[in-house]
C-alpha positions in Angstrom: 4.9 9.3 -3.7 1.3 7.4 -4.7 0.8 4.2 -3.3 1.1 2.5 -6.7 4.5 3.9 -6.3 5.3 2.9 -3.0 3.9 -0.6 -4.0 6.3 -0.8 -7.2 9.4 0.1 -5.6 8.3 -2.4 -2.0 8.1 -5.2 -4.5 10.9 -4.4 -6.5 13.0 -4.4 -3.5 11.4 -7.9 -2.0 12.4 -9.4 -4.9 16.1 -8.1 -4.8 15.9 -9.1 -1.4 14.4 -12.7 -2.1 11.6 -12.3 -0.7 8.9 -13.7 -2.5 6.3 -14.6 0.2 6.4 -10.7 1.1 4.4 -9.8 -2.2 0.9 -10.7 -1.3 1.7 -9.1 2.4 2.9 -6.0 0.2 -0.3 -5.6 -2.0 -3.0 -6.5 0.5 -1.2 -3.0 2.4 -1.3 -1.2 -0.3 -5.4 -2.0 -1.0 -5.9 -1.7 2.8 -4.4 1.8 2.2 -6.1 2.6 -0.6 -9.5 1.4 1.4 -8.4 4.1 4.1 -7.7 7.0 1.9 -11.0 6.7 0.3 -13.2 6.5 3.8 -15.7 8.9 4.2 -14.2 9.8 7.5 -11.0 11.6 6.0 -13.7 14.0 4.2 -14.2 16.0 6.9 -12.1 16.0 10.7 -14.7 18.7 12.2 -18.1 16.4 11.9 
């Protein structure tokens, strides 16, 4: 599963939850995870 996937289906569910106010919480994890997968730290463990 992406995180744009992951992202659909969490906001998807907060709204059949009713749950609005969880959608910006929702999106700014998925760009903070994005952020993290793209550090230059995960390119290599062993440096």
């Amino acid at each position: 599963m992406t995180i744009d996937q992951w992202l659909q289906a969490a906001l998807a569910d907060a709204d059949r939850r009713g749950l609005p106010a969880l959608k910006p919480l929702l999106e700014a994890l998925a760009r903070a995870t994005r952020a993290l997968r793209a550090a230059d730290f995960n390119d290599d463990a062993t440096k």
